[in-house]
N, CA, C and O atoms as CSV, one atom per row, in Angstrom:
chain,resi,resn,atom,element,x,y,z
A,1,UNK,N,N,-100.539,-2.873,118.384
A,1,UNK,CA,C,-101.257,-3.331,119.550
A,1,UNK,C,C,-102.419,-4.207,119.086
A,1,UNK,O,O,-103.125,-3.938,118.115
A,2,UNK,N,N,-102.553,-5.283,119.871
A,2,UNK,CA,C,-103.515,-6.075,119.289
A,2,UNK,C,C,-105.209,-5.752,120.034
A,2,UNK,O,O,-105.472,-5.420,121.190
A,3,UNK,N,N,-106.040,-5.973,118.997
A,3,UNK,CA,C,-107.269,-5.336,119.092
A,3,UNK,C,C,-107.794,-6.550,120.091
A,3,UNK,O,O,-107.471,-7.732,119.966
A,4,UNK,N,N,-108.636,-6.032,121.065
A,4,UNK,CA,C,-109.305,-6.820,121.975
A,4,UNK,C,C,-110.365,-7.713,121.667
A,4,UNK,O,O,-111.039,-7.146,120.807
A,5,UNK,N,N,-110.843,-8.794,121.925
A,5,UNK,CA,C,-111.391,-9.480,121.518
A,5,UNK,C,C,-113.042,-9.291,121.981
A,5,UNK,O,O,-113.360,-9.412,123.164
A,6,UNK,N,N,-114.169,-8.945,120.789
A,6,UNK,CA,C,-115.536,-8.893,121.349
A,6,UNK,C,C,-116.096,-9.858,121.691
A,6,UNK,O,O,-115.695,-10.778,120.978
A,7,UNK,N,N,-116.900,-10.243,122.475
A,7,UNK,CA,C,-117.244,-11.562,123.332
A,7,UNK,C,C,-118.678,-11.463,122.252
A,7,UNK,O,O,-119.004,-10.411,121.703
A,8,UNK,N,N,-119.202,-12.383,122.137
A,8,UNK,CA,C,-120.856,-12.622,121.150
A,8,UNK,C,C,-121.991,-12.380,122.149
A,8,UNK,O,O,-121.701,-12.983,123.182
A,9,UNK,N,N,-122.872,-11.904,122.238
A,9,UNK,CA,C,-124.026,-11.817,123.093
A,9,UNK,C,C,-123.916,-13.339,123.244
A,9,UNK,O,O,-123.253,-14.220,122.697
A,10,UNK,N,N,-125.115,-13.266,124.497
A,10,UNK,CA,C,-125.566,-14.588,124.917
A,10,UNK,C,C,-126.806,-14.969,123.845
A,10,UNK,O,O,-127.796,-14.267,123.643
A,11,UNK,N,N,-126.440,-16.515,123.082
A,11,UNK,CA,C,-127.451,-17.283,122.219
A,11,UNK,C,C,-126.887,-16.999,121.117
A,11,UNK,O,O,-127.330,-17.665,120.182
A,12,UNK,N,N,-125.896,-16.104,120.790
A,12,UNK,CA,C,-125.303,-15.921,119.560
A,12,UNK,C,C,-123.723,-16.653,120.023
A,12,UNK,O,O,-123.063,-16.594,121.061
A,13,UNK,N,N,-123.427,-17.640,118.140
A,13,UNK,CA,C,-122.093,-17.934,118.806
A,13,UNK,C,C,-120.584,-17.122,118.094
A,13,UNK,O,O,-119.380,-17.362,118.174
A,14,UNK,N,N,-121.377,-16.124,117.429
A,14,UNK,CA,C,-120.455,-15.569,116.298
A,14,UNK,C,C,-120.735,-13.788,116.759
A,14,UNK,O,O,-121.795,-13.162,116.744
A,15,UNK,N,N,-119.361,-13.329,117.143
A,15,UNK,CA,C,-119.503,-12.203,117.933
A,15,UNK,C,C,-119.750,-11.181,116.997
A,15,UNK,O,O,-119.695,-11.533,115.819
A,16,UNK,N,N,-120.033,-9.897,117.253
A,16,UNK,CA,C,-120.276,-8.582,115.904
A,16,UNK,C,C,-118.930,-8.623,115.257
A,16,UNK,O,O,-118.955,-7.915,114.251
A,17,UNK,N,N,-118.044,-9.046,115.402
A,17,UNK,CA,C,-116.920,-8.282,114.446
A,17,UNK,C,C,-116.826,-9.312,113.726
A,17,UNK,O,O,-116.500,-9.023,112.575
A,18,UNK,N,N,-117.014,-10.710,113.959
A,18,UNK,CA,C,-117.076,-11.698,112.566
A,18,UNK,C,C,-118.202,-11.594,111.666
A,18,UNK,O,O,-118.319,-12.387,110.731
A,19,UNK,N,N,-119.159,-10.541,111.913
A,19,UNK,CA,C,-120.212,-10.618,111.294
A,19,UNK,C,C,-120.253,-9.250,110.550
A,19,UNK,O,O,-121.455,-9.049,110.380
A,20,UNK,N,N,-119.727,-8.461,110.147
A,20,UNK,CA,C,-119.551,-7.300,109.353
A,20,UNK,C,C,-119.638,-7.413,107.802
A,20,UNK,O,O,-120.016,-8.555,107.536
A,21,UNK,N,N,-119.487,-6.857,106.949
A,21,UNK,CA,C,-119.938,-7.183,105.459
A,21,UNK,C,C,-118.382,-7.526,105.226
A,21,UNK,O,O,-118.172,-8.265,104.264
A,22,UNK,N,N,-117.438,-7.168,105.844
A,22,UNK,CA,C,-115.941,-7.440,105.232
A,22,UNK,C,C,-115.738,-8.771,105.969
A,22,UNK,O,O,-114.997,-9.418,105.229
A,23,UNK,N,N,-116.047,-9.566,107.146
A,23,UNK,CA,C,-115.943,-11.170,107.154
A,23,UNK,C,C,-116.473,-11.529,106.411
A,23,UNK,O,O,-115.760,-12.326,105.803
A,24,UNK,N,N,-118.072,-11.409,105.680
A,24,UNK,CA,C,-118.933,-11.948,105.309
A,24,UNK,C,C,-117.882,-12.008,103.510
A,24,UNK,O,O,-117.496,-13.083,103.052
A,25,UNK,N,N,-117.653,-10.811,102.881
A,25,UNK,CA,C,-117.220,-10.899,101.611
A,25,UNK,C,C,-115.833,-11.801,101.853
A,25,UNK,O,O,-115.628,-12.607,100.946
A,26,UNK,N,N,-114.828,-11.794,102.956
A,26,UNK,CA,C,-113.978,-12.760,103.619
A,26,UNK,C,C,-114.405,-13.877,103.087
A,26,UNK,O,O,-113.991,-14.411,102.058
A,27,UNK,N,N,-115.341,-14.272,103.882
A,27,UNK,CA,C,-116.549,-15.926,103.902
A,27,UNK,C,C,-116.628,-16.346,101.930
A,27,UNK,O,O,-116.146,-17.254,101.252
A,28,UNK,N,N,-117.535,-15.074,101.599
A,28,UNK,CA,C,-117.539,-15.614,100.464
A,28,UNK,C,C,-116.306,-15.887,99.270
A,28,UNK,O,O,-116.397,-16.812,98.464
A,29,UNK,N,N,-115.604,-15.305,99.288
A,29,UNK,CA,C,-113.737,-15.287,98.660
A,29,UNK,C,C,-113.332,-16.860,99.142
A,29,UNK,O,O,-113.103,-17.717,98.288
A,30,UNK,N,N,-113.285,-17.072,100.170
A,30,UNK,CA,C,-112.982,-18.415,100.632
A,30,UNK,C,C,-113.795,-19.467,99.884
A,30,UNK,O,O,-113.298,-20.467,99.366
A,31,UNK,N,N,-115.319,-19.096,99.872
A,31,UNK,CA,C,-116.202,-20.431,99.555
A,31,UNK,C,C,-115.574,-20.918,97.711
A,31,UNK,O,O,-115.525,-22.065,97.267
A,32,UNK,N,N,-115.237,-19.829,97.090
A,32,UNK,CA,C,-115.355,-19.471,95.716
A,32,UNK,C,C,-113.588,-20.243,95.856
A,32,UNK,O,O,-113.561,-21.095,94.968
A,33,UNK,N,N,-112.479,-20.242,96.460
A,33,UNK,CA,C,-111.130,-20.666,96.372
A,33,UNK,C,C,-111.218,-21.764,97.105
A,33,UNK,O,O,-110.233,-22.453,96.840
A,34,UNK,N,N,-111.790,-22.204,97.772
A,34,UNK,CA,C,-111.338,-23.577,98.360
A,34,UNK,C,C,-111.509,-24.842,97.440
A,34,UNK,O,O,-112.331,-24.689,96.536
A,35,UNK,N,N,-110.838,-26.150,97.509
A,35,UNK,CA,C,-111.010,-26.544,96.223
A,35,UNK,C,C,-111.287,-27.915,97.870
A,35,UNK,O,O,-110.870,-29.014,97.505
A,36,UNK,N,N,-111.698,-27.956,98.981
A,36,UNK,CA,C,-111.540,-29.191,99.984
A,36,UNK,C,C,-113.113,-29.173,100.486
A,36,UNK,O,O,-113.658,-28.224,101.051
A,37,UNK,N,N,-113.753,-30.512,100.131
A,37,UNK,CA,C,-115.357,-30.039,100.397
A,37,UNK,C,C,-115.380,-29.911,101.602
A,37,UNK,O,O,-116.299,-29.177,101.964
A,38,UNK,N,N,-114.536,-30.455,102.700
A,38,UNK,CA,C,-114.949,-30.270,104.142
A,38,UNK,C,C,-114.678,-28.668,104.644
A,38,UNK,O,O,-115.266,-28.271,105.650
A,39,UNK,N,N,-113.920,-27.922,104.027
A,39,UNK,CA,C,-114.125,-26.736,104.274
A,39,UNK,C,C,-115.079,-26.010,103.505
A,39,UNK,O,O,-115.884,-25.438,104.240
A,40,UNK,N,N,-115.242,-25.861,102.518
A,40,UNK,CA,C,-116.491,-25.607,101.798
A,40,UNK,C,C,-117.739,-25.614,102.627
A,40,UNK,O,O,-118.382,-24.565,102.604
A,41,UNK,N,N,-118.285,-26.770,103.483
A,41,UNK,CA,C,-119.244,-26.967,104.323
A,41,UNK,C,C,-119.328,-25.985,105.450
A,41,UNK,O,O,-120.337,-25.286,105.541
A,42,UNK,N,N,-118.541,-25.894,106.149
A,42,UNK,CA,C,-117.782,-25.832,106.884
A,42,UNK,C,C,-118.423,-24.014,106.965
A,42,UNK,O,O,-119.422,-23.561,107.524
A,43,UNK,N,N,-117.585,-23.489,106.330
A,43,UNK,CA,C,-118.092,-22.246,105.508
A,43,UNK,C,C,-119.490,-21.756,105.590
A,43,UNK,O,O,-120.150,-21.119,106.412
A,44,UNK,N,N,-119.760,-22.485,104.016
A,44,UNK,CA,C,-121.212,-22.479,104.021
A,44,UNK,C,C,-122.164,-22.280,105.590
A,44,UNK,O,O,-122.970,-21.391,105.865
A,45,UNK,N,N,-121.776,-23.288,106.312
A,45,UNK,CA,C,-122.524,-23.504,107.585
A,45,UNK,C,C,-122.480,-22.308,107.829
A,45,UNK,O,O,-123.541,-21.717,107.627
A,46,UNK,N,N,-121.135,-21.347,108.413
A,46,UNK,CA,C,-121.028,-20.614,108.993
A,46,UNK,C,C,-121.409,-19.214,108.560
A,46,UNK,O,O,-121.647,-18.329,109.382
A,47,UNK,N,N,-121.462,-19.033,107.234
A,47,UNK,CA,C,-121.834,-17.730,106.109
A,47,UNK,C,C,-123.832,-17.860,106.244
A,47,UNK,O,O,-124.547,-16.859,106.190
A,48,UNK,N,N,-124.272,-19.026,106.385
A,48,UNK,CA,C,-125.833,-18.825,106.776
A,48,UNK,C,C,-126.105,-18.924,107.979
A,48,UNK,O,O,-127.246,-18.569,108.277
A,49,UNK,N,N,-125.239,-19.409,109.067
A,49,UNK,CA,C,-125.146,-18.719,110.532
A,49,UNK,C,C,-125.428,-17.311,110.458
A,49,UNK,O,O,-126.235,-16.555,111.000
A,50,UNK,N,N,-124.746,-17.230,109.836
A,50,UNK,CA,C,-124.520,-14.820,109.851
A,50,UNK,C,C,-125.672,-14.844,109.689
A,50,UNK,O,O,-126.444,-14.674,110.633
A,51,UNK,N,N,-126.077,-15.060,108.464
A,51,UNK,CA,C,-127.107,-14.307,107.500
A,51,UNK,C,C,-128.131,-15.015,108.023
A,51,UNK,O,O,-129.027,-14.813,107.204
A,52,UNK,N,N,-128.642,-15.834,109.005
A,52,UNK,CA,C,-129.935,-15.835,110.136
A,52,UNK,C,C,-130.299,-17.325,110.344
A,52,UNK,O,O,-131.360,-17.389,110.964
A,53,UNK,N,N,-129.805,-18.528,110.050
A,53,UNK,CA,C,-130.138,-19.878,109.775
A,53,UNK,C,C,-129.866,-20.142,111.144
A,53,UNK,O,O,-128.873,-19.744,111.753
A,54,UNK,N,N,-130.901,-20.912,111.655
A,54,UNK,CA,C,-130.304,-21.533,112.583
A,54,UNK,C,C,-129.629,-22.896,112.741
A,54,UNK,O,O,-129.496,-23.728,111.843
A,55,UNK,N,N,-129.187,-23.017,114.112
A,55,UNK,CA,C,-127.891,-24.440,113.645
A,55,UNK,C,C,-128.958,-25.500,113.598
A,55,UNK,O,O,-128.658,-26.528,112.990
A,56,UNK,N,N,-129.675,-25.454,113.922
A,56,UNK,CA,C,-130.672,-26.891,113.780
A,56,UNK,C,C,-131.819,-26.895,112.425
A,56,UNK,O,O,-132.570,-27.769,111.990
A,57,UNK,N,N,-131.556,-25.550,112.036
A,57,UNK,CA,C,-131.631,-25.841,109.890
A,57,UNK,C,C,-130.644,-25.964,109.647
A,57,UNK,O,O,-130.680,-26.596,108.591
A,58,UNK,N,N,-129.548,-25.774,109.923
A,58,UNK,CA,C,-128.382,-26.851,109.112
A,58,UNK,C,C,-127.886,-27.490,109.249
A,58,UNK,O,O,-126.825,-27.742,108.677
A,59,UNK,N,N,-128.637,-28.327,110.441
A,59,UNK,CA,C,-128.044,-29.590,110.708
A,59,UNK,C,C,-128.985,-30.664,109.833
A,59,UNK,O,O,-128.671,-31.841,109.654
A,60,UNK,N,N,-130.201,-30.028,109.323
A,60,UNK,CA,C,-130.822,-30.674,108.163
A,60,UNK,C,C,-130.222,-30.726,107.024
A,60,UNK,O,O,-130.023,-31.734,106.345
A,61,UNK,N,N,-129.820,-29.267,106.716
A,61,UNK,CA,C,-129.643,-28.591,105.421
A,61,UNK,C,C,-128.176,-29.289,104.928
A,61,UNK,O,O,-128.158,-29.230,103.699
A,62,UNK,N,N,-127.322,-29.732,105.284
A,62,UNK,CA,C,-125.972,-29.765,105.544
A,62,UNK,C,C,-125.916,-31.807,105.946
A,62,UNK,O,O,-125.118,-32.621,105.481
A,63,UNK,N,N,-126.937,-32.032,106.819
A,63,UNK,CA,C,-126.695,-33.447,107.369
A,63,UNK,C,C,-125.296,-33.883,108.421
A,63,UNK,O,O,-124.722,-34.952,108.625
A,64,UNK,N,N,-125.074,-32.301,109.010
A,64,UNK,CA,C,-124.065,-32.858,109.716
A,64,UNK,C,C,-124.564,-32.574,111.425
A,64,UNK,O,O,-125.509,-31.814,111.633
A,65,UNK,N,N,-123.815,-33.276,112.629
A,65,UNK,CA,C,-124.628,-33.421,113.374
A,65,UNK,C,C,-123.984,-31.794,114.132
A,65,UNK,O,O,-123.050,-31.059,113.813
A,66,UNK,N,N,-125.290,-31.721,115.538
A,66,UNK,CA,C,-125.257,-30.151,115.995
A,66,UNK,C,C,-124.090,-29.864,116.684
A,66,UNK,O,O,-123.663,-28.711,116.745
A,67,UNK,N,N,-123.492,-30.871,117.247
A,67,UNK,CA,C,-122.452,-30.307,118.043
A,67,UNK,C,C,-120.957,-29.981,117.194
A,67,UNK,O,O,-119.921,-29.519,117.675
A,68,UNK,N,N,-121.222,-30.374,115.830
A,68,UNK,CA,C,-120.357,-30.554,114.460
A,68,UNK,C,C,-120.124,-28.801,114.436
A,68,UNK,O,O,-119.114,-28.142,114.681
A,69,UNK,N,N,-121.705,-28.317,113.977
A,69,UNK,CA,C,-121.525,-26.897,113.494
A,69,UNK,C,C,-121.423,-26.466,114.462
A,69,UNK,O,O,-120.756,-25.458,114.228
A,70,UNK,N,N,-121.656,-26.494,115.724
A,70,UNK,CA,C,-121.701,-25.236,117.206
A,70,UNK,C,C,-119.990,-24.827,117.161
A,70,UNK,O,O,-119.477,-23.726,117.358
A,71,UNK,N,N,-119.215,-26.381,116.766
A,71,UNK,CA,C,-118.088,-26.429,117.101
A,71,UNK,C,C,-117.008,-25.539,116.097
A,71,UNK,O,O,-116.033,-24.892,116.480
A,72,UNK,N,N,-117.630,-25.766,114.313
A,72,UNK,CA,C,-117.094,-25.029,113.148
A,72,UNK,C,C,-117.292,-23.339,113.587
A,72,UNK,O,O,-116.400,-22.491,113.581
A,73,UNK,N,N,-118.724,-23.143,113.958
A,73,UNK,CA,C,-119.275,-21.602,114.769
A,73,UNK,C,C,-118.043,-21.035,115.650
A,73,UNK,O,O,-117.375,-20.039,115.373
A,74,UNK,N,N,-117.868,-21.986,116.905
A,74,UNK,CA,C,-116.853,-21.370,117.857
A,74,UNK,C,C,-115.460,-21.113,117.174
A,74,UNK,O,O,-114.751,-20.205,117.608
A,75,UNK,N,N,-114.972,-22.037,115.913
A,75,UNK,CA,C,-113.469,-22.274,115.372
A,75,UNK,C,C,-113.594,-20.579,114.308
A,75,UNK,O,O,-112.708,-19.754,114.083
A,76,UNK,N,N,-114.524,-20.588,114.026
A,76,UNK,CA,C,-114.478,-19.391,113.133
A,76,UNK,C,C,-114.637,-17.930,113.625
A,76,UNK,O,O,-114.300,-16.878,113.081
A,77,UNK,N,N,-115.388,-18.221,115.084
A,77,UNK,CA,C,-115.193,-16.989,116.145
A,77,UNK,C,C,-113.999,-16.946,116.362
A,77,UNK,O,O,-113.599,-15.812,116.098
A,78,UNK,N,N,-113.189,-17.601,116.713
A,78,UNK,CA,C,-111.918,-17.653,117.207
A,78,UNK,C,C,-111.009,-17.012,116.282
A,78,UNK,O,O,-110.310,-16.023,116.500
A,79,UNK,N,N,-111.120,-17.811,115.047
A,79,UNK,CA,C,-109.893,-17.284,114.333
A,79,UNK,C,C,-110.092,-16.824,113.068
A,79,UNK,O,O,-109.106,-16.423,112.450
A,80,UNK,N,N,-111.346,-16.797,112.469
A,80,UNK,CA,C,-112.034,-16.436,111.394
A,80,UNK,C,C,-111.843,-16.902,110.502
A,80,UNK,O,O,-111.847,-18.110,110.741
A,81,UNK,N,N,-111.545,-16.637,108.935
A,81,UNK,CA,C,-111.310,-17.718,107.973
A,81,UNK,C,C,-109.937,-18.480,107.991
A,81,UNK,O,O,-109.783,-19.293,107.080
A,82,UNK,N,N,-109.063,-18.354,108.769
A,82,UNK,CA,C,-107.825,-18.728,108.938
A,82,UNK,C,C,-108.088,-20.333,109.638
A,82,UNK,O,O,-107.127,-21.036,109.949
């Protein structure tokens, strides 16, 4: 049976269950095997999402624009490192 999907509070775009220490070690396994910088970023963005950055420090940090990461945020809620 497939597990129901947790919705993210409001202002958060990454719900509690992508944010557990087993996505997060997920997140990091990925950053360490990907050999494609646009996922690498991509990542990154989303692994200091968790850990408290907000999207408009990494839209400095990173140089990519905001609606870029809101959008990588929602793709990784959705389907997680896949």
């Amino acid at each position: 049976m497939a597990r129901a999907k947790t919705r993210s509070k409001a202002g958060e775009a990454i719900s509690s269950e992508r944010r557990t220490r087993r996505a997060k070690g997920e997140l990091r396994a990925f950053l360490r095997e990907t050999t494609r910088m646009d996922e690498w970023r991509r990542a990154c963005a989303v692994l200091a999402y968790i850990n408290g950055k907000r999207v408009l420090d990494l839209v400095d940090t990173l140089g990519a624009a905001r609606g870029s990461i809101n959008q990588w945020l929602l793709w990784y809620d959705a389907e997680g490192t896949d």
